[in-house]
C-alpha positions as CSV (number, residue, x, y, z in Angstrom):
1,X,0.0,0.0,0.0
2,X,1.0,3.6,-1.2
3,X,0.7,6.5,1.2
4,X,1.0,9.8,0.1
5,X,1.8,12.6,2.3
6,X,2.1,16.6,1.5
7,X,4.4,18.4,3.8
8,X,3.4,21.9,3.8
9,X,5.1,24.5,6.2
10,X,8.9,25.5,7.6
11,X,10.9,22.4,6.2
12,X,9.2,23.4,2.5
13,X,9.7,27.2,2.7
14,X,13.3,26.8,3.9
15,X,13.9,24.3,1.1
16,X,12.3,25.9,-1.9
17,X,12.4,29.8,-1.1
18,X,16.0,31.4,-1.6
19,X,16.4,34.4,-0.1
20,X,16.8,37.8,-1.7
21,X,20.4,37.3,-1.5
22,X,20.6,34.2,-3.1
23,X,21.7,33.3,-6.7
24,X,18.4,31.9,-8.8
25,X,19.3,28.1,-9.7
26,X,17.7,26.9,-12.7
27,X,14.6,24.8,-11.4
28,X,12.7,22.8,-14.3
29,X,10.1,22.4,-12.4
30,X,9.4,26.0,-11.9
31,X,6.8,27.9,-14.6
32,X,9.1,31.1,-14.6
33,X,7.1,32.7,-16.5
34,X,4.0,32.8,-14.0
35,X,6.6,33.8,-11.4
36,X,8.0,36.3,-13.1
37,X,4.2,37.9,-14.1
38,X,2.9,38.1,-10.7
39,X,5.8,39.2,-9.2
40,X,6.5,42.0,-11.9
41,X,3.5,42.6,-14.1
42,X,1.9,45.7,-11.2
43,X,5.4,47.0,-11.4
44,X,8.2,47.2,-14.0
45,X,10.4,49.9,-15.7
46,X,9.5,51.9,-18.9
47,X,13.5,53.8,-19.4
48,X,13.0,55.3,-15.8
49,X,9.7,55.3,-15.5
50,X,8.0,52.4,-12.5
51,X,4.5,51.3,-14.5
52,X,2.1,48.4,-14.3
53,X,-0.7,46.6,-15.5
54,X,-3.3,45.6,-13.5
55,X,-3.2,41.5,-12.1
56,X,-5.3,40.2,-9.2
57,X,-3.1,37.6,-9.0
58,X,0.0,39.6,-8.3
59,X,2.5,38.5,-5.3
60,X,4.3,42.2,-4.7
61,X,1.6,43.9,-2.4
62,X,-0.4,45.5,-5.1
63,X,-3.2,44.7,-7.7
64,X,-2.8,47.9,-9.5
65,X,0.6,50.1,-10.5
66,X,1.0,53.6,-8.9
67,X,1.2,54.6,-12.5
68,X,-0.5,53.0,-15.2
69,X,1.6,51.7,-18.4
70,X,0.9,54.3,-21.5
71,X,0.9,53.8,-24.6
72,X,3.8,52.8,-26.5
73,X,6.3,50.3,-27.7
74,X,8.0,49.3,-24.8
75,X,4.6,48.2,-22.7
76,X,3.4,46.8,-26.0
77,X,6.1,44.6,-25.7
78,X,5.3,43.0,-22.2
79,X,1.8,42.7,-23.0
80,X,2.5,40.6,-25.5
81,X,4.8,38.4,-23.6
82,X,2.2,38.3,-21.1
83,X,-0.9,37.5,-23.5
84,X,1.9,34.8,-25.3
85,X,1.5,33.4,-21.4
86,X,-2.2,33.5,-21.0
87,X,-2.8,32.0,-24.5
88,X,-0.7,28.8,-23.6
89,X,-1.8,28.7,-19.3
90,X,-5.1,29.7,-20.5
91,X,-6.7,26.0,-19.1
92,X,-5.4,27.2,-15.5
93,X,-7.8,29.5,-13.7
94,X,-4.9,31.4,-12.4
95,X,-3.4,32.6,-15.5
96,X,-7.1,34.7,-16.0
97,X,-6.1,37.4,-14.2
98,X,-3.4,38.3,-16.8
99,X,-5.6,38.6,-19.8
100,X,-8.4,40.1,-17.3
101,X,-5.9,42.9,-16.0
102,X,-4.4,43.4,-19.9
103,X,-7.8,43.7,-21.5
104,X,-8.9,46.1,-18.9
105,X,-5.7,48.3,-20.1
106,X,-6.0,47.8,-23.9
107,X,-9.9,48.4,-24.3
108,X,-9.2,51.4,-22.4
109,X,-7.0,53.0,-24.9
110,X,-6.9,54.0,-28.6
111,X,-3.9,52.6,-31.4
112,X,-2.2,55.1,-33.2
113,X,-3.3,55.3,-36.6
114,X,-0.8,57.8,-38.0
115,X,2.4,57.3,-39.4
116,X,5.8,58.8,-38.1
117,X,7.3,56.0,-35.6
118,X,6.7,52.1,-36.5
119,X,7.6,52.1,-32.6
120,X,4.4,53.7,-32.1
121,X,2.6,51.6,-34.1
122,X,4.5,48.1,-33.1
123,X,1.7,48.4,-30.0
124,X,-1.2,47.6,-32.2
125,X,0.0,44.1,-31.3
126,X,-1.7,43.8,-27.9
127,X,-5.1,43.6,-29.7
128,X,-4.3,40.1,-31.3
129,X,-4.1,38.3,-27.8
130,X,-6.8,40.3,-26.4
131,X,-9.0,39.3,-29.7
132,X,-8.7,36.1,-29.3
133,X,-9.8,35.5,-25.8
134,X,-13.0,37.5,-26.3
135,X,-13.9,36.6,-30.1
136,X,-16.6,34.0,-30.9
137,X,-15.9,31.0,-29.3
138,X,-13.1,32.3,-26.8
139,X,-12.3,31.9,-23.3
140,X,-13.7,36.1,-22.5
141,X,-16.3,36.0,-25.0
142,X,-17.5,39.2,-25.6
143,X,-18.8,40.5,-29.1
144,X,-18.5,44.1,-28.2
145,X,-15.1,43.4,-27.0
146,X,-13.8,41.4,-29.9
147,X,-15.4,44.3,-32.0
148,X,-13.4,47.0,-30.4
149,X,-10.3,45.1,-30.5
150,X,-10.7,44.8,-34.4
151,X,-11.4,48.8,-34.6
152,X,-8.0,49.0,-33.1
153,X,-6.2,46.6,-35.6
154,X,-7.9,48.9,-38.4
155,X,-6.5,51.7,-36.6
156,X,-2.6,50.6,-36.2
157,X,-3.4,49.3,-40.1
158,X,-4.2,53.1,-41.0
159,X,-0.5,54.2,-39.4
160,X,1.1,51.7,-41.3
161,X,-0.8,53.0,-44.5
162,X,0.2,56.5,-43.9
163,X,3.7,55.8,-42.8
164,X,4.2,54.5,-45.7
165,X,2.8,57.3,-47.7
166,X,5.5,60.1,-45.8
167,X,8.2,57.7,-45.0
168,X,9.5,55.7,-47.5
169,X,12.8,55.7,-49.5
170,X,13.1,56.7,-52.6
171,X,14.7,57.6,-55.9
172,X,18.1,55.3,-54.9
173,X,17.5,53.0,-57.5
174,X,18.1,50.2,-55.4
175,X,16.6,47.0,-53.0
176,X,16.3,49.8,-50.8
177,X,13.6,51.8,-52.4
178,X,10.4,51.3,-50.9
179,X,11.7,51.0,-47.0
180,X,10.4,52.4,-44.4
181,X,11.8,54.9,-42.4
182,X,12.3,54.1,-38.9
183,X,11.0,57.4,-37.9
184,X,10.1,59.9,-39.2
185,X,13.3,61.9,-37.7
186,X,15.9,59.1,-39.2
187,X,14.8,59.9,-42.9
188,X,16.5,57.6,-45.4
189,X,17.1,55.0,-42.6
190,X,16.4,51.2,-41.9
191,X,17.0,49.4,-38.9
192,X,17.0,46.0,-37.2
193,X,13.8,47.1,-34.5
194,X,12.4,48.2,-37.2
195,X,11.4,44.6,-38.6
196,X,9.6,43.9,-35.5
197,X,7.5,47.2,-35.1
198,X,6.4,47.5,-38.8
199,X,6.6,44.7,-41.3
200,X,5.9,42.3,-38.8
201,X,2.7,44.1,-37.3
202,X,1.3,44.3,-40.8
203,X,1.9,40.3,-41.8
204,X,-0.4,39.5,-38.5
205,X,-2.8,42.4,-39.8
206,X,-2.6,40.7,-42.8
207,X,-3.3,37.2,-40.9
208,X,-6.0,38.3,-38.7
209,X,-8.1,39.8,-41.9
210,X,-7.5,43.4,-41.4
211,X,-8.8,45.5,-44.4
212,X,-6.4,47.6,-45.5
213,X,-4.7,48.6,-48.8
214,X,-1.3,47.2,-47.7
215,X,-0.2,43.6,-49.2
216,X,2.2,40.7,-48.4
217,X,4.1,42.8,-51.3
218,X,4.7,45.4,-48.5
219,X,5.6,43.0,-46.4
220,X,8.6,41.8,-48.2
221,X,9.3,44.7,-49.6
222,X,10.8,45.8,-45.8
223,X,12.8,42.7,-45.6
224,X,14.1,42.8,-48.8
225,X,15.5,46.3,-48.4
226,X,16.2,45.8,-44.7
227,X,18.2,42.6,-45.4
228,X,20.1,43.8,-48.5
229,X,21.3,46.8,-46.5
230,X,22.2,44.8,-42.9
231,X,23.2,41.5,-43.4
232,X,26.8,41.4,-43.5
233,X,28.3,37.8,-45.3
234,X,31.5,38.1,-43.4
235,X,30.4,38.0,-39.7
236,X,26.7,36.2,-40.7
237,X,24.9,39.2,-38.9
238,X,23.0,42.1,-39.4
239,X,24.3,45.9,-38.7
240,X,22.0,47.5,-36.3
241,X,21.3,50.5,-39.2
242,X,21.7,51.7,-42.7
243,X,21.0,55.1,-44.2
244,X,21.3,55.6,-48.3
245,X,22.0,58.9,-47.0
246,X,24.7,60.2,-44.7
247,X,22.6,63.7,-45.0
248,X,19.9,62.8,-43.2
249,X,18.4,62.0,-40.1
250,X,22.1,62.7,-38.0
251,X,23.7,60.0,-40.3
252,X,26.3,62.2,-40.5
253,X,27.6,61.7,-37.2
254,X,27.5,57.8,-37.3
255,X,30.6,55.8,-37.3
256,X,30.9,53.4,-40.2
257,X,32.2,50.1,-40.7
258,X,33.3,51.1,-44.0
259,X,33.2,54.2,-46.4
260,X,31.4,53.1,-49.2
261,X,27.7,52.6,-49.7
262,X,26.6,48.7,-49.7
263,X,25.1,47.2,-52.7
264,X,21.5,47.5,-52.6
265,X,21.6,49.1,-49.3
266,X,23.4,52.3,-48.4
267,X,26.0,53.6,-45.7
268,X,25.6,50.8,-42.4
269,X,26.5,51.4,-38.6
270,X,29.7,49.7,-37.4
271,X,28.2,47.4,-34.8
272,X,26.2,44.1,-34.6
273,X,23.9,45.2,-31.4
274,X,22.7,42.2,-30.0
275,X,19.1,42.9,-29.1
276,X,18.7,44.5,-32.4
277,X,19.7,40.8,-34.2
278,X,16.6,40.1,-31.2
279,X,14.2,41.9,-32.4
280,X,15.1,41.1,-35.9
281,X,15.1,37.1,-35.6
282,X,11.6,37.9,-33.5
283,X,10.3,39.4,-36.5
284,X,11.3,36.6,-39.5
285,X,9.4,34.1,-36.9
286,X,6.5,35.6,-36.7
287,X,6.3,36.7,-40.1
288,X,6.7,33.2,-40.9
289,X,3.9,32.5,-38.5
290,X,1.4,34.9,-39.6
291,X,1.9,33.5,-43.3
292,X,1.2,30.3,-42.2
293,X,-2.0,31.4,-40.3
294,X,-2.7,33.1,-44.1
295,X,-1.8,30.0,-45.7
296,X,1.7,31.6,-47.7
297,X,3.7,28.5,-47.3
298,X,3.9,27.7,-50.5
299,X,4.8,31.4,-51.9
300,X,7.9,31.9,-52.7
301,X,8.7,34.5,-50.7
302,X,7.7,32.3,-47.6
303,X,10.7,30.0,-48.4
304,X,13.0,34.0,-48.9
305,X,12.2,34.5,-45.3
306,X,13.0,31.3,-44.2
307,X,16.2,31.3,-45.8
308,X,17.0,34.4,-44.1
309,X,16.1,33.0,-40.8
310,X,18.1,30.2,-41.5
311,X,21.3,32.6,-41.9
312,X,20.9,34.6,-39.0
313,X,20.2,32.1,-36.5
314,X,23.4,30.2,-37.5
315,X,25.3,33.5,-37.4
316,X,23.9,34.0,-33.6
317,X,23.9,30.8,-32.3
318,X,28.0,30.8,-33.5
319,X,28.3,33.4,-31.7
320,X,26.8,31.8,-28.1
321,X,28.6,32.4,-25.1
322,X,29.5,28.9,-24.6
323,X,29.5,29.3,-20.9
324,X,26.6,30.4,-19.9
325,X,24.4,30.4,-23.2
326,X,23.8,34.2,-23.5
327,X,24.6,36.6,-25.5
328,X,26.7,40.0,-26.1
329,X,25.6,43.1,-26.0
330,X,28.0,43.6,-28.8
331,X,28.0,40.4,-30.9
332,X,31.4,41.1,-32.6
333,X,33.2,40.8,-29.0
334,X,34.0,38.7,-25.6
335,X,34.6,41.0,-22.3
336,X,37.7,42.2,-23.8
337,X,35.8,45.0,-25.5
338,X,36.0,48.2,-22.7
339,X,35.8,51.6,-22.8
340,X,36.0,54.4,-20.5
341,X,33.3,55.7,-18.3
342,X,32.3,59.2,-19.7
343,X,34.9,59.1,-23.1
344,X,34.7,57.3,-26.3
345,X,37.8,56.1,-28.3
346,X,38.4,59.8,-29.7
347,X,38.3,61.4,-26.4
348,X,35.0,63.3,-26.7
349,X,33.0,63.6,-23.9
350,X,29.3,62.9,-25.6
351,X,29.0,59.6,-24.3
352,X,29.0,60.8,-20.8
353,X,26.6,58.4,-18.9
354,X,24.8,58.9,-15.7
355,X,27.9,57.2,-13.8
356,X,31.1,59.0,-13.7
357,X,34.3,56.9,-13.5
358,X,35.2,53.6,-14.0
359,X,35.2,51.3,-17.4
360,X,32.0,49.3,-18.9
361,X,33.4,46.3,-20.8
362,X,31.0,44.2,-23.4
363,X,28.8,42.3,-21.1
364,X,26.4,39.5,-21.5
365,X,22.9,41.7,-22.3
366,X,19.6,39.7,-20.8
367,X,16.7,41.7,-23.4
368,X,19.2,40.6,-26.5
369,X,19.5,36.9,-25.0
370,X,15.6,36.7,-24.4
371,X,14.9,37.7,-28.1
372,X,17.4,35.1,-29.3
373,X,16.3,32.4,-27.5
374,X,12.8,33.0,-27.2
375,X,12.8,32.9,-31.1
376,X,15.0,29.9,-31.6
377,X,12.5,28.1,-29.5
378,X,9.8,29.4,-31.3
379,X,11.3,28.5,-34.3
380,X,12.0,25.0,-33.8
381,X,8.2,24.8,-32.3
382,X,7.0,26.1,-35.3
383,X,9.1,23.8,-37.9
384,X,10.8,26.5,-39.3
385,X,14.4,25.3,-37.8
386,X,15.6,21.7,-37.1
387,X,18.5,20.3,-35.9
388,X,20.5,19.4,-32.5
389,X,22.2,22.6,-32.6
390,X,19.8,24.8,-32.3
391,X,17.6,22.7,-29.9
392,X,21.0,22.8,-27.5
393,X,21.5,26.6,-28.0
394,X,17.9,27.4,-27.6
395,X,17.6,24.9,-24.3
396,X,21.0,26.3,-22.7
397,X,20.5,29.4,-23.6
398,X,17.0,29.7,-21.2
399,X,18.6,28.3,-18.3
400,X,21.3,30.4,-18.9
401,X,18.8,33.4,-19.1
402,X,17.3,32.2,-15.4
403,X,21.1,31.6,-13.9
404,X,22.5,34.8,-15.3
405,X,19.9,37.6,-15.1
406,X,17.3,36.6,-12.9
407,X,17.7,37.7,-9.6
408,X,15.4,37.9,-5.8
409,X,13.1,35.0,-5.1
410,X,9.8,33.9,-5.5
411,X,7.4,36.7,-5.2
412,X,10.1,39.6,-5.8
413,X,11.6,38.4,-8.8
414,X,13.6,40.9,-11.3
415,X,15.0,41.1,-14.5
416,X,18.7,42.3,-15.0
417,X,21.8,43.1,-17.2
418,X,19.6,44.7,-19.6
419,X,20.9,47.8,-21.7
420,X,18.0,50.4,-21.4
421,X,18.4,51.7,-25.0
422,X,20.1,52.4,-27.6
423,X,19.7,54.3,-31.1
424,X,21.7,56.1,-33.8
425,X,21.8,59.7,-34.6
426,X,24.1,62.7,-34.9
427,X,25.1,62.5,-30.8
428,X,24.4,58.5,-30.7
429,X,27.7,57.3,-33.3
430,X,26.7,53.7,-33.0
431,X,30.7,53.4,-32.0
432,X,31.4,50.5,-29.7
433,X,31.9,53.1,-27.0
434,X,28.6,54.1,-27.4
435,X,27.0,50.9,-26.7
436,X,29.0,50.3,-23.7
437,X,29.1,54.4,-22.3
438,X,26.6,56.3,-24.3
439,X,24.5,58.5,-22.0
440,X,20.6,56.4,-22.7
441,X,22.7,53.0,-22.7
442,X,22.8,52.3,-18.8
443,X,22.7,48.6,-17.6
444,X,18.8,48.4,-15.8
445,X,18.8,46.0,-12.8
446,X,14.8,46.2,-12.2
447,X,12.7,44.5,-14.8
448,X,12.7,47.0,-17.7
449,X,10.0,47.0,-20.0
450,X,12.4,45.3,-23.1
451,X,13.2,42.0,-21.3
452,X,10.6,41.4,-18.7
453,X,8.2,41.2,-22.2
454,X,11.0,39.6,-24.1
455,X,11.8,37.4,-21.1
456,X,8.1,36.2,-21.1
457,X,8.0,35.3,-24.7
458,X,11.0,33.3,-24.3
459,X,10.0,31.3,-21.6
460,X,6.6,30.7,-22.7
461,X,8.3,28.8,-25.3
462,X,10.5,27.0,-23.2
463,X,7.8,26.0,-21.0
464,X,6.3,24.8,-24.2
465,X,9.1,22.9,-25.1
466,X,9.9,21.6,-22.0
467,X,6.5,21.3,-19.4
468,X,7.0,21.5,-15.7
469,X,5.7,19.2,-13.8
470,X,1.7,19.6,-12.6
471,X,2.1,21.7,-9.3
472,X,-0.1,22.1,-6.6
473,X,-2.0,25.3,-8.0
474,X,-2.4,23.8,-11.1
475,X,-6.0,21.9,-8.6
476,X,-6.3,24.9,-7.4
477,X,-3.9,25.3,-4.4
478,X,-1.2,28.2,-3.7
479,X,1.0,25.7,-1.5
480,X,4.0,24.3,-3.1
481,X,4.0,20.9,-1.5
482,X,6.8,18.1,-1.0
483,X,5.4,14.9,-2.1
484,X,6.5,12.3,-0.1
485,X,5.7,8.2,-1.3
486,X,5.5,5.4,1.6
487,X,5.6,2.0,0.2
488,X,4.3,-0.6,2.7
C-alpha cells in the first residue's frame, strides 16, 4: 500500500524559497514565466519610469501600478509576452487574471493610426491576444469586445498606411527603395527594431483579416530592403542601421564600418547590437507564423524569409557564449571589449553616462539573450528550424537566461543586465563606446519593459518545449507541496 503525504510548512519554505540574496538556480520544475508575471506585471520599468498593469493575481503587495503603463512600444512589448503566457496557461484558472488585467488596459486605450514611428505603431499588437480571448468561441467571449479590438487593428493598419505614404525611400535605385523609415526623424534610414515594429505588425494584420490597402508585397518589400542593406556575409549578422544617406536623419555623425555605400543598401552602422539581431530574428518568426495562419507557405517569398532566418540564426547561435548560453551586447566581441566611463575612443565627452568613472566592458545583455532564444524556440516549435544545434542553443540558452539575469526570489523576482536603450543619430555614433558608455545605454537591474516582455516570450516557449511538472496550483492550491511516497 502507497501512502501519500504533503508536507506543507517551515521544512518546504526553507527548502524551496532562496532568499533575496541568493543566486536563482535553474529549477525545471518552476513555470518562470508565471513567477515572473505576478511578481513584476503591477510594477516594471518603462526607461525610468515604474508602470504596471493591473493583475489580481499579483504576489508584490499591489493589484494595481502607482502609474498605469501608457501607450507605447516598450509596454506593448510585455503585454504581448504576457498574453503569449495566457494564451498557452489559459486552461489554469490562475493565469485569467493576466488577460483580465491586460484587456482592462488595452480596451481602455486607442492605437495610433498615423504614421511617423513604426515604434508607435508596433503596439497595435496587444489587440491580437486580447481578440482572441474575447472573439466568438473564446475563453472572454464578448462580441463588443472582440469588435473593439478589431477597430484598433484597423487603426494601427491606417498608421502603417500613412507611414508609408511620408516615410518611405526613394529615388536610390536600389533594393532599398520602398523602405520604411524608422521614424520619421531618421529619414533615409532602416534598422534591425524596425522589422519587428512594422513589417511584422502588418503580416499579423494581414493574418488576422484586417482591411487595408497594404499587401504581403509590403511586407517583403521591408525585408528585402532591410536585409540587402544589414546583413553582413563576413560575420553572418546584421548591422543594427543603414541610411542611403549620410545627410539625413544625423547619419552624419555615425561611425561606419566602411566608407562606401553597400550594394543594394546604403551607408551601415559599425556594430552588430545584439538585441537588435533580437528583435530582428523575433520578426522573421513571426512573419513566418502569420503566413502560415494566411496560408503563404507555398509562396515563394515564404521560403526568402525562411532562408533568411536560416542565416541569421546560425550566425547568432555561433556566436553563443559557450558558458553560460547568453549573448553579447556587442556580438562582434567577448569582455575584452571596454571603454572608459564618460569618453569614447576619440576622447570626446558625448558619451557621458549617468555614472562618472570607472570602465564598462562588453557584457552579457539579458533583453538581446531573451529575443534570441525565445525565437529559436519558437522556431523549432514552429518547424521553421531543425536540428540538434539549435535545440541545444535554444535549451542552454533559457537556463542560462534564469542563472545569469534573474535575480530575488519567489514573489520579488527581477529582470537584470539589460541595456535600457540604444539608437543612432548625430550625438548617438553607433561606435562601440557608445554601446557600452553612451548616456541612454545604462545597464537596468529592475525589470525593464524590453526583457521582462521579451523574457516572457521566451520562456513561454521553453515551457512549451519543455512542461514543468503539474504543481499544486495547477488543482487549485497556492502551496507548493513536498510529495512524499511510503511504500508498505
Amino acid at each position: 500500500m502507497k501512502k501519500n503525504l504533503f508536507l506543507a510548512g517551515l521544512l518546504v519554505l526553507v527548502a524551496c524559497v532562496p532568499s533575496e540574496a541568493e543566486a536563482v538556480t535553474f529549477d525545471p520544475t518552476v513555470r518562470y514565466s508565471k513567477e515572473v508575471i505576478n511578481a513584476r506585471m503591477t510594477s516594471w520599468k518603462n526607461k525610468d519610469s515604474r508602470v504596471g498593469f493591473p493583475n489580481a493575481n499579483s504576489t508584490n503587495g499591489s493589484t494595481a501600478p502607482g502609474t498605469a503603463a501608457s501607450w507605447d512600444y516598450v509596454p506593448g512589448v510585455v503585454a504581448k509576452g504576457i498574453l503569449d503566457c495566457w494564451e498557452f496557461y489559459q486552461d489554469s484558472a490562475w493565469a485569467d487574471a493576466w488577460y483580465q488585467g491586460l484587456s482592462s488596459w488595452a480596451l481602455s486605450k486607442t492605437a495610433k493610426n498615423t504614421g511617423g514611428s513604426l515604434d508607435d505603431l508596433n503596439c497595435t499588437k496587444v489587440y491580437f491576444g486580447v481578440y482572441d480571448g474575447c472573439k466568438s468561441g473564446g475563453k472572454f467571449e464578448k462580441s463588443a469586445n472582440a469588435a473593439y479590438c478589431m477597430t484598433q487593428m484597423g487603426r494601427g493598419a491606417d498608421g502603417l498606411e500613412a507611414h508609408k505614404a511620408s516615410y518611405s525611400i526613394s529615388g536610390t535605385s536600389s533594393s532599398a527603395d520602398g523602405g520604411w523609415y524608422h521614424k520619421s526623424d531618421y529619414g533615409n534610414q532602416m534598422w534591425c527594431d524596425g522589422a519587428y515594429m512594422g513589417p511584422a505588425l502588418l503580416a499579423q494584420l494581414l493574418a488576422y483579416g484586417v482591411e487595408t490597402t497594404l499587401t504581403w508585397t509590403d511586407v517583403m518589400t521591408q525585408f528585402t530592403a532591410s536585409w540587402n542593406g544589414l546583413w553582413d556575409e563576413d560575420t553572418d549578422l546584421l548591422w543594427h542601421c543603414f541610411s542611403t544617406d549620410k545627410s539625413t536623419g544625423g547619419a552624419s555623425g555615425w561611425v561606419y564600418a566602411d566608407g562606401q555605400p553597400k550594394i543594394g543598401g546604403g551607408y551601415h552602422s559599425a556594430e552588430y547590437w545584439g538585441r537588435a539581431n533580437g528583435w530582428y530574428i523575433m520578426a522573421l518568426v513571426d512573419v513566418l507564423e502569420a503566413m502560415d495562419k494566411a496560408g503563404k507557405t507555398g509562396d515563394a517569398d515564404y521560403l526568402i524569409i525562411k532562408g533568411y532566418l536560416e542565416k541569421l540564426a546560425a550566425g547568432l547561435v555561433a556566436r553563443q557564449d559557450p558558458t553560460t548560453g547568453c549573448y553579447y551586447q556587442l556580438l562582434k566581441y567577448r569582455t575584452e571589449k571596454c571603454s572608459t566611463q564618460g569618453v569614447d575612443a576619440t576622447g570626446s565627452s558625448t558619451y557621458k553616462n549617468v555614472s562618472s568613472g570607472g570602465t564598462q566592458c562588453n557584457y552579457l545583455e539579458s533583453s538581446g539573450s531573451c529575443l534570441i532564444t525565445g525565437a529559436l524556440q519558437k522556431a523549432l516549435r514552429l518547424g521553421y528550424l531543425s536540428g540538434s544545434s539549435y535545440v541545444n542553443a535554444a535549451k542552454t540558452g533559457y537556463e542560462g537566461i534564469i542563472t545569469q539575469f534573474l535575480s530575488g526570489s519567489a514573489g520579488n523576482y527581477q529582470l537584470t543586465s539589460s541595456c535600457q536603450s540604444a539608437g543612432l543619430g548625430s550625438d548617438r555614433n553607433g561606435s562601440a563606446a557608445y554601446y557600452l558608455i553612451g548616456k541612454d545605454v545604462p545597464i537596468q537591474n529592475d525589470s525593464e519593459g524590453k526583457v521582462l516582455g521579451a523574457f516572457l516570450m521566451a520562456a513561454v516557449e521553453y515551457e512549451r518545449a519543455y512542461p514543468p511538472a503539474a504543481a499544486a496550483e495547477d488543482t487549485g492550491g497556492e502551496c507548493r507541496c513536498l510529495r512524499v511516497t511510503i511504500t508498505e
